[in-house]
C-alpha positions, 0 to 999 in steps of 0.5 A: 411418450413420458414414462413413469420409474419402476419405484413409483407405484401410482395411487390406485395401484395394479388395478388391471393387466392392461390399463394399470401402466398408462394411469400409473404414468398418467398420474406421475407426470400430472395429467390426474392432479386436481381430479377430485377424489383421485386416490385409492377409492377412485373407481378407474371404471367409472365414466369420466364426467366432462369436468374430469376430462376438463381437467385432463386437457388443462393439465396437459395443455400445461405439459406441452 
């Protein structure tokens, strides 16, 4: 599993005890670009809409 280095503080920030790590990796390694809205005022509790979770799985097809 892919890690993130302790400097790099990831767009949303420590939004929660239990999840903030994984989005911070997640981000770092590419799986979030091209999410429209990504940054600061993205809500990480929102539903994901099919297009987001397209995206998630193409960004990751491509770090296969």
């Amino acid at each position: 599993q892919p890690s993130a280095p302790a400097p790099f503080a990831g767009g949303l920030g420590h939004f929660s005890a239990v999840h903030a790590e994984n989005m911070r990796v997640a981000e770092y390694n590419g799986l979030l670009e091209h999410i429209v809205g990504f940054g600061p005022g993205w809500d990480p509790w929102a539903p994901i809409t099919r297009g987001e979770a397209a995206q998630i799985l193409v960004n990751l097809e491509g770090k296969l």
